[in-house]
C-alpha positions as CSV (number, residue, x, y, z in Angstrom):
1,X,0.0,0.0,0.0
2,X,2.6,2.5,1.5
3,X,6.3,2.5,-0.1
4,X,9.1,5.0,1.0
5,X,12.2,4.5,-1.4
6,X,15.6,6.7,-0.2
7,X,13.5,9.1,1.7
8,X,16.0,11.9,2.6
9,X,14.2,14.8,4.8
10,X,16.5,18.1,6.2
11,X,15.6,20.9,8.8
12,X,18.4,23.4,7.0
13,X,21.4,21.6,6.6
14,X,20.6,19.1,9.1
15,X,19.8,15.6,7.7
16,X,16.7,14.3,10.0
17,X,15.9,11.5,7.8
18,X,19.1,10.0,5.0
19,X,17.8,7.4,2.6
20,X,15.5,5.8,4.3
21,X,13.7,2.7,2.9
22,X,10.5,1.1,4.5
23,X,6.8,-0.5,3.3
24,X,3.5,-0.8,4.8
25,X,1.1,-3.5,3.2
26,X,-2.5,-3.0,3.2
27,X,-4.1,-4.0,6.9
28,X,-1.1,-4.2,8.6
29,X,0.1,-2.1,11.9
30,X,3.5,-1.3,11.4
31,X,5.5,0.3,14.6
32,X,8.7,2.6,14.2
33,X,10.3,2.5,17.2
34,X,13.6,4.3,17.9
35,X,15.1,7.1,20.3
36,X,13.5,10.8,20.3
37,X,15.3,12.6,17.6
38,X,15.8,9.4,15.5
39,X,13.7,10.5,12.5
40,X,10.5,9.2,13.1
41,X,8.3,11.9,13.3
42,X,10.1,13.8,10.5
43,X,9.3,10.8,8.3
44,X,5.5,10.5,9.1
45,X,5.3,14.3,8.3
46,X,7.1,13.8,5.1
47,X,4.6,11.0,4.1
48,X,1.7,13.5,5.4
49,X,2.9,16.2,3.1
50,X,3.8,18.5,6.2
51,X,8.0,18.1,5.1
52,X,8.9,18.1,1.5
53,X,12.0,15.4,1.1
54,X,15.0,16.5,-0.7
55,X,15.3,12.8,-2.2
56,X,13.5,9.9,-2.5
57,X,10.4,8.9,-3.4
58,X,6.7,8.3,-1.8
59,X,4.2,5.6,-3.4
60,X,0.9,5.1,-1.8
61,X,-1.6,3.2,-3.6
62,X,0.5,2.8,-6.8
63,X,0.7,6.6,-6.9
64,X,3.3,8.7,-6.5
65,X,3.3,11.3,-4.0
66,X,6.5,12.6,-3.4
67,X,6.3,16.0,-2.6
68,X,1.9,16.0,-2.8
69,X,0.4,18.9,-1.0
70,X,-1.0,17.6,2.1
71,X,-4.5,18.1,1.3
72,X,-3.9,15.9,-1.4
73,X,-2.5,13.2,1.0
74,X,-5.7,13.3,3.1
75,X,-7.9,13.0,0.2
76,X,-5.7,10.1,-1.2
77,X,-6.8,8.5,2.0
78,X,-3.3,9.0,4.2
79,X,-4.7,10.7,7.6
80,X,-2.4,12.0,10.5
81,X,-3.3,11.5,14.3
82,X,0.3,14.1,15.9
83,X,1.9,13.9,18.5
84,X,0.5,15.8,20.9
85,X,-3.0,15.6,20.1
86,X,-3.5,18.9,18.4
87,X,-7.4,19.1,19.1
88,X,-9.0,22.4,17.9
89,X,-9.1,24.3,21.6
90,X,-11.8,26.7,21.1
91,X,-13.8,24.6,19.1
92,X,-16.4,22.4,20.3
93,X,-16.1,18.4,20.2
94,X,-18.6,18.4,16.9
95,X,-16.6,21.0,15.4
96,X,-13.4,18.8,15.9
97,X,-14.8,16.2,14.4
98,X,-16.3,18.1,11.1
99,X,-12.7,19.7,10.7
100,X,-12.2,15.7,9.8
101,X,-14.5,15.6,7.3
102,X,-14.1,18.9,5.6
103,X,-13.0,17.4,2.1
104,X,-15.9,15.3,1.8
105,X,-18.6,15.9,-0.5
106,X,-20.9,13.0,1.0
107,X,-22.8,14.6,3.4
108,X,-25.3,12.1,4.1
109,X,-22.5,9.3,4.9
110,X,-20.6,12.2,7.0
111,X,-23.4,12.5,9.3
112,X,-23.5,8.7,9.6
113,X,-19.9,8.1,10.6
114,X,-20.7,11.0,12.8
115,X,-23.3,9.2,14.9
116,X,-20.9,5.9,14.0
117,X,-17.8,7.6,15.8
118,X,-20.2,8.9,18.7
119,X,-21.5,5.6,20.0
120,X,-18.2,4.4,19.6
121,X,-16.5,6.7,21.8
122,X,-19.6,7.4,24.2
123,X,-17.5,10.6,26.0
124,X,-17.3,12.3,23.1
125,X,-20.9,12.3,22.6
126,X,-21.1,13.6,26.6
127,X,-19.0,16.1,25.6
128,X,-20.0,17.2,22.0
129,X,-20.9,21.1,23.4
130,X,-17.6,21.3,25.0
131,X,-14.7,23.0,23.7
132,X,-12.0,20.9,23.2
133,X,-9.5,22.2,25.3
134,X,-11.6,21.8,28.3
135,X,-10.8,18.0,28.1
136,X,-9.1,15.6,29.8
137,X,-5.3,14.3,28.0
138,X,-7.3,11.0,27.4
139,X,-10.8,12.7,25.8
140,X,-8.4,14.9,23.6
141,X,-6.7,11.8,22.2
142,X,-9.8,10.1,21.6
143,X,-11.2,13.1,20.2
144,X,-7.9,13.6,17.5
145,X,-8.4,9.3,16.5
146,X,-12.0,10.3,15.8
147,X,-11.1,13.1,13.7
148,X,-8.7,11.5,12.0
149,X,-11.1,8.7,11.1
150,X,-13.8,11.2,9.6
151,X,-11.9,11.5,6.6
152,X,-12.6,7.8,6.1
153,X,-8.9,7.0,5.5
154,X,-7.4,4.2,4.1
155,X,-3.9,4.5,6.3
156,X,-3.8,6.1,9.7
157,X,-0.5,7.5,11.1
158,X,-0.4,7.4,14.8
159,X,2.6,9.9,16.5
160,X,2.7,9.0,20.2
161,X,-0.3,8.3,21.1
162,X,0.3,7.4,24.5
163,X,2.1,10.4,25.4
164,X,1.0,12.1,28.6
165,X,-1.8,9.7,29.1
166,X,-2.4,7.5,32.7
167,X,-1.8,4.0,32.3
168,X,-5.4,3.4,32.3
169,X,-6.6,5.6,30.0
170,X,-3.0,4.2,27.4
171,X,-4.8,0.9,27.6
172,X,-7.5,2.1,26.2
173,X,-6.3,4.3,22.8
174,X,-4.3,1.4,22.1
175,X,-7.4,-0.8,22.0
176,X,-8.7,1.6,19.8
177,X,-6.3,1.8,17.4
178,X,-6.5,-2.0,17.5
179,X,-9.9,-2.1,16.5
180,X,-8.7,0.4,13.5
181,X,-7.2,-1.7,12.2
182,X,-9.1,-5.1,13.1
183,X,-11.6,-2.8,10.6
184,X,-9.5,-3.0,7.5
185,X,-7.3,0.5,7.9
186,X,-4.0,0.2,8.0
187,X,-1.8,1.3,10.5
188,X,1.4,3.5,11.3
189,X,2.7,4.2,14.6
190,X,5.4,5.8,16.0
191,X,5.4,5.0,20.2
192,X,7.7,6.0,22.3
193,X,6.6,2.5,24.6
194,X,8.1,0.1,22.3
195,X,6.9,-2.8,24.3
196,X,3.4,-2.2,23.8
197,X,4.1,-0.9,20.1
198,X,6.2,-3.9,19.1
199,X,3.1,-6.5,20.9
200,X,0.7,-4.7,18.6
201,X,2.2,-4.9,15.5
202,X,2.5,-6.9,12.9
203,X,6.0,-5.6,11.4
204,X,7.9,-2.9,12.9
205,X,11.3,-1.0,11.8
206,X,13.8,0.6,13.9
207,X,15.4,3.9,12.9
208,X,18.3,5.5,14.7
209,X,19.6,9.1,13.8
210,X,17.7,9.1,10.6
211,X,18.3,5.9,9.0
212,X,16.8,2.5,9.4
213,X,19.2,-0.1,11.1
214,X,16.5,-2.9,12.2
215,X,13.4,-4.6,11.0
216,X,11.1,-7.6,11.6
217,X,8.2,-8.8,13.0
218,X,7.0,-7.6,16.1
219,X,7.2,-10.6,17.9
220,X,11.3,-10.8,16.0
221,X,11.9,-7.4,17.5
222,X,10.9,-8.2,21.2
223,X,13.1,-10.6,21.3
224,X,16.5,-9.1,19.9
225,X,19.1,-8.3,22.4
226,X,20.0,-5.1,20.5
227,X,16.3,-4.1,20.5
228,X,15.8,-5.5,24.4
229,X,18.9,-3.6,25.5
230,X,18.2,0.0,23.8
231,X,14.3,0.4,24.2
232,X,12.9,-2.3,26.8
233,X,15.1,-2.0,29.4
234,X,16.3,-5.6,29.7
């Protein structure tokens, strides 16, 4: 579905991403895992259309998008859950969640996976008069995976989406993103808990200081000293 040939990505003359090869087949949940600063977040913004790569190429889809706008990308069917949430503050919950949809024509389906997305996530529907920056970390996240998902994408990209979040309510997105993809989309995530994102996924890569040095199964990953000794603390 997903294929990044030689992706090279620079912030000035510093190289955050150098040649950097990786592939994401349709349903899968694929995990990069790595150190902060590695690359990873770079690279799901250069897929996004959010950084424009100085080399290398991006097929999604048998397209080519290197170097697509980012509307584009989202109508393509590539959406983008950030780090750090980046819920519309001083709009409310249902205005969130139309920002999501605001390339699509179908209007009657809209409204359905409106109503869809607010039984699944029965707080949001609680809260659907509330600005979003009165919620909780937790509500927020929930409330950027629902967005994300009213563009009815085909691949969703996941940037830490445990970060800040109690232990209970981490448990939770991550059976949400599960589901995601146990519905057909295919998933990206970068997570800096690489225990939990390794046990998810199917396939995973590592990438240190901008390039790729490790990849495998999840299951593979977990148990490779290298991998054990750097991110899981054994």
């Amino acid at each position: 579905m997903l294929r990044v040939e030689g992706l090279t990505c620079r912030y000035g003359k510093v190289a955050a991403v150098s040649e950097l090869t990786l592939e994401v087949r349709q349903g899968e949940l694929v995990a990069l895992i790595g150190a902060n600063g590695a690359g990873k977040t770079t690279t799901l913004k250069a897929i996004s259309g959010l950084v424009a790569p100085v080399a290398g190429r991006l097929m999604f889809s048998g397209r080519d998008i290197t170097g697509a706008s980012a509307r584009h990308i989202l109508r393509l069917g590539i959406a983008h859950c950030p780090e750090g949430r980046r819920v519309f503050p001083y709009m409310t919950v249902l205005e969130n969640l139309q920002m999501g949809s605001h390339l699509r024509r179908d209007r009657r389906q809209v409204a359905a996976d409106m109503a869809g997305l607010l039984d699944r996530f029965p707080i949001l529907r609680e809260r659907r008069a509330q600005t979003a920056g009165t919620l909780s970390g937790g509500e927020q996240q929930l409330l950027a995976i629902a967005r994300a998902l009213m563009s009815r994408p085909k691949l969703v990209m996941f940037d830490e989406p445990s970060l800040g979040l109690a232990p209970t309510i981490v448990d939770r997105v991550f059976d949400v993103i599960k589901t995601i993809q146990a519905a057909g989309v295919t998933v990206i995530m970068v997570e800096q808990n690489a225990f939990a994102a390794l046990e998810l996924s199917d396939r995973a890569y590592v990438i240190e200081q901008g390039r790729l040095t490790l990849t495998g199964t999840g299951r593979d990953l977990l148990e490779n000293p290298r991998v054990k000794a750097a991110y899981l603390g054994a």
